[in-house]
Each structure stands twice: as structure tokens, then as C-alpha cells.
C-alpha positions in Angstrom: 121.1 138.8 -8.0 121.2 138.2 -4.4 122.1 141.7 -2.0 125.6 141.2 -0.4 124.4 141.3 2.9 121.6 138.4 2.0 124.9 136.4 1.3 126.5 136.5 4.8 123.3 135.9 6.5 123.6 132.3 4.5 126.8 131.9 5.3 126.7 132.3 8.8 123.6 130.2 9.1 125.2 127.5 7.4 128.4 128.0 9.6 126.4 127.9 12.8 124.6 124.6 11.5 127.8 122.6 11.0 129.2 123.4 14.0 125.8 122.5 16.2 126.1 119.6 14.3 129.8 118.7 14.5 129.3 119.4 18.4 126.3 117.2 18.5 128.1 114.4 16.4 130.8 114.8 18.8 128.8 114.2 22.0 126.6 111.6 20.5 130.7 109.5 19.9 131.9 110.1 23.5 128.7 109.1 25.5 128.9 105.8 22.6 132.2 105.2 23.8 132.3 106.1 27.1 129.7 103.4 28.0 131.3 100.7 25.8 134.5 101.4 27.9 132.2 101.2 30.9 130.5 98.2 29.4 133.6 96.2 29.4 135.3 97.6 32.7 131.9 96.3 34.5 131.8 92.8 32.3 135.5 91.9 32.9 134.9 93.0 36.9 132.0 91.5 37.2 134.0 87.9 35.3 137.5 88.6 38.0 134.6 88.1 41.1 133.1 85.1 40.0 136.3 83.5 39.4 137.3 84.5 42.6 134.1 83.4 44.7 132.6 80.0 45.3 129.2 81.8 43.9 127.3 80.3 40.9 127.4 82.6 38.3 123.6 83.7 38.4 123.9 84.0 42.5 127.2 86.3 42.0 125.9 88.3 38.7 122.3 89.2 41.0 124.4 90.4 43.8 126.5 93.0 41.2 123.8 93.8 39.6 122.4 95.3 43.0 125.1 98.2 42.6 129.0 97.5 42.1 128.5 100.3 39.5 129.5 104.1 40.0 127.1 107.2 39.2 129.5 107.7 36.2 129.2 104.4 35.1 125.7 103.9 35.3 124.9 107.6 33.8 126.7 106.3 30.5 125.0 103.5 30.3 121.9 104.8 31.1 122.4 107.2 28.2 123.6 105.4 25.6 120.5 103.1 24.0 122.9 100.6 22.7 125.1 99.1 26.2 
């Protein structure tokens, strides 16, 4: 038979392990969709200016890829492996 205090020890390790996980789980979801929101804002920008300009589409996408993003935008896609 396990001592009572043996008991509690196990609990709150298992306590503290779900809730580094649910935290972890739960950044892991917003940078995901934080840079799929960013993904699209920049893709339907980046669509509106070429549409707008008498650019070809490979002259026009070089020139935003040379930095129409913001820090914030480009942090999120930086840090999710999938965007």
C-alpha cells in the first residue's frame, strides 16, 4: 500500500504535466493559426496589387517578396514550419 503523502506527490505531477501540456498544445494552435491568417492576408494583398499594377505577376510577386510584410507577420511565419 502506497503512503498517503506518495499519493499527492503523483497527483500533482500528473496535474502539472497536463497543464504544461495543455499550455504547450495551446501555443503550438495559435502560432498554427496565426500564420495561416497571416498567410492569407499576405496572399490576397499580394493578388489586390497585381491586379491593380501593369506588373507581370513574377515582376510584381519579386518586388513583395522584398518586404511588404510586417515583423509580426513574418515572426509567424517564420515560426510555423507548415506556411
Amino acid at each position: 500500500m502506497m503512503h498517503p503523502t506518495q499519493r499527492t506527490g503523483m497527483r500533482f505531477q500528473r496535474g502539472l504535466l497536463m497543464l504544461l501540456s495543455s499550455v504547450l498544445l495551446t501555443v503550438v494552435l495559435a502560432i498554427y493559426f496565426g500564420a495561416w491568417a497571416v498567410s492569407a492576408k499576405v496572399d490576397a494583398r499580394s493578388l489586390r496589387s497585381i491586379e491593380n499594377s501593369g506588373f507581370t505577376p513574377d515582376g510584381h510577386a519579386a518586388a513583395l517578396a522584398d518586404g511588404e510584410t510586417t515583423g509580426i507577420e513574418s515572426s509567424f511565419l517564420f515560426l510555423c514550419p507548415f506556411h
